[in-house]
C-alpha positions in Angstrom: 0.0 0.0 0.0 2.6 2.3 0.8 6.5 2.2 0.2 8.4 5.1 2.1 11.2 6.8 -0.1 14.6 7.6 1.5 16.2 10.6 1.6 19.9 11.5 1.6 22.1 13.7 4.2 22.6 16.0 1.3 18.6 16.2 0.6 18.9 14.5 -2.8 15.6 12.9 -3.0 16.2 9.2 -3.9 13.4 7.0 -3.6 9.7 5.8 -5.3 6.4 7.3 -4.9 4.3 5.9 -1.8 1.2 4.6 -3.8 -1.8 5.9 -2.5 -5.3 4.3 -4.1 -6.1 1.4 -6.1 -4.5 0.3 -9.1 -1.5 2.9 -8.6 1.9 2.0 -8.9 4.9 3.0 -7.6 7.4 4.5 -9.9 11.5 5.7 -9.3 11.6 9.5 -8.8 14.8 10.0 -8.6 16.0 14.0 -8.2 18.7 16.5 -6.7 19.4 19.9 -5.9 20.8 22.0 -8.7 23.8 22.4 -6.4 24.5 19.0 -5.1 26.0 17.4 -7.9 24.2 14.1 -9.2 24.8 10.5 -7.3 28.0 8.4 -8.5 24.5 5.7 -9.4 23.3 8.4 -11.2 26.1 9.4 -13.5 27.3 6.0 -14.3 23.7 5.1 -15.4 23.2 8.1 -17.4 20.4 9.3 -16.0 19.7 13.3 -16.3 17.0 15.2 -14.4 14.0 16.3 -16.2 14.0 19.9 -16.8 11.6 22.3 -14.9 8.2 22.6 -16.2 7.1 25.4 -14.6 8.9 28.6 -13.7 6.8 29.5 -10.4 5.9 28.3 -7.6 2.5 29.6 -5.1 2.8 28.6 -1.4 -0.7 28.4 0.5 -0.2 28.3 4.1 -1.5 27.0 7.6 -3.7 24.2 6.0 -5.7 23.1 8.6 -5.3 18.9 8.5 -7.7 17.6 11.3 -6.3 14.4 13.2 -8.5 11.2 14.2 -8.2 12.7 17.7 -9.5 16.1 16.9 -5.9 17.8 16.9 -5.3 20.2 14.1 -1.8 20.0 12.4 -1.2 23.2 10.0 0.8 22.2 6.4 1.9 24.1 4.0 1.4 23.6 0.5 3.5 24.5 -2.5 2.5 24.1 -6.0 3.3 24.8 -9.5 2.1 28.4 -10.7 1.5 30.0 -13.9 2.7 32.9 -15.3 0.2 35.3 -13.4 0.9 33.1 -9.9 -1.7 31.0 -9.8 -1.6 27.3 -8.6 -1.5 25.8 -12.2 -4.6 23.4 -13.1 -4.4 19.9 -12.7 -3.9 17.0 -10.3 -0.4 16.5 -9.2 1.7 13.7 -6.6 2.3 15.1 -3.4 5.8 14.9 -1.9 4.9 15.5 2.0 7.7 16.3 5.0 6.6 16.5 8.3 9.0 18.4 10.7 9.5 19.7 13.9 11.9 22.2 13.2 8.6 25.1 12.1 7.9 25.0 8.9 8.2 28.5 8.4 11.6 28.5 9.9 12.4 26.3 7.0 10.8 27.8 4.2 12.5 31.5 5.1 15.9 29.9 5.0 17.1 27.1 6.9 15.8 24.3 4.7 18.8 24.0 3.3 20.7 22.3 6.2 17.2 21.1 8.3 15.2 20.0 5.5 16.9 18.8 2.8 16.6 19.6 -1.3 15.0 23.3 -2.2 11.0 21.7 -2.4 10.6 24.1 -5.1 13.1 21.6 -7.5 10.3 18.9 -7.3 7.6 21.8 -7.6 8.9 23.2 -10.5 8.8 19.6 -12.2 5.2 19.1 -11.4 4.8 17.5 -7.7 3.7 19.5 -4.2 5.0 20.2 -1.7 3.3 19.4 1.6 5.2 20.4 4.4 3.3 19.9 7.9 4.3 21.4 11.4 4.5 17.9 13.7 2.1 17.9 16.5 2.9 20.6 19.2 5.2 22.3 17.1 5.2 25.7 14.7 1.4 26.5 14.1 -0.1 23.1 15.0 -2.4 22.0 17.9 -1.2 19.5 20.1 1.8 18.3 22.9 4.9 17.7 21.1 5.9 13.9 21.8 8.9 13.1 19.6 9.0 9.6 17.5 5.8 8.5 19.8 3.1 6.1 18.9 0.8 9.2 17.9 3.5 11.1 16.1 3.3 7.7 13.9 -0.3 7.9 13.6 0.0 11.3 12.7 2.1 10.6 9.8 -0.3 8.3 8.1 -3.4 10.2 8.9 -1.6 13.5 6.7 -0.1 10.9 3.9 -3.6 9.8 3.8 -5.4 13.2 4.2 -3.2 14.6 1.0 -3.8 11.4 -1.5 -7.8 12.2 -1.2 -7.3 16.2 -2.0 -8.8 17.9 -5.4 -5.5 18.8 -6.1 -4.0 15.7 -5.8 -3.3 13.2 -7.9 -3.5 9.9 -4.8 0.3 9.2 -5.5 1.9 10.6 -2.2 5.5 10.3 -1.2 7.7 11.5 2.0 10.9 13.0 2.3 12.8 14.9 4.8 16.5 15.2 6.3 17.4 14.9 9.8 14.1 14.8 11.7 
């Protein structure tokens, strides 16, 4: 039902889609920062990253993602954008991180070392970006109880919460460095 990609120290997202849905199937989706230089794998096998579809990106923030215990975690959501900064139409996979390190903390800088990869890189090649404050941290509800039974449940209740979204496409992945 679901097969967790793994992601690198240097944020290099290497890994398959989590399959969401029936009759979906999980496919390599492999990709790097523009300034991390490509995987020895990578180079030897000849494989190039696709070029970047869209030139934009639109952010909407403090998504309200109700838990099965009432708790509301707060993601935000990065997608591709048109020229006039729209989220672009369509149905798109959803790459999701879940951190404790604030989410907006990350997204005005630190990503880089706490995070992993620029989330725009996938953006920009037609994925989203889901990236949700963990439970009692940043702008969602909760006590904060670090790698805990509920923290886990949490993490499947949001995977699960983004493949049934309009603007998703049901393929859902997870990536993240560190935390």
């Amino acid at each position: 039902f679901r097969t967790v990609i793994s992601s690198v120290a240097t944020g290099a997202l290497i890994g398959a889609m989590l399959v969401s849905g029936p009759g979906a199937t999980a496919a390599p989706t492999p990709a790097a920062a523009p300034a991390i230089a490509p995987a020895p794998s990578a180079v030897k096998s000849g494989w190039k990253p696709r070029p970047a579809r869209f030139a934009k990106t639109v952010t909407t923030k403090d998504i309200a993602i109700k838990m099965s215990d009432g708790v509301v975690l707060r993601g935000d959501l990065t997608q591709p954008a048109t020229a006039d900064g729209k989220a672009a139409p369509g149905k798109r996979p959803v790459v999701v991180t879940i951190t404790a390190y604030n989410k907006t903390v990350l997204s005005n800088g630190a990503g880089a070392t706490l995070a992993g990869a620029d989330p725009a890189y996938l953006v920009k090649r037609g994925y989203q970006q889901l990236t949700v404050d963990a439970r009692g941290t940043g702008s969602s509800e909760g006590e904060w109880c670090a790698f805990c039974t509920r923290e886990n449940k949490d993490a499947g209740e949001i995977v699960d919460w983004a493949s049934k979204q309009s603007w998703s496409s049901g393929k859902t992945a997870m990536t993240g460095a560190s935390y």
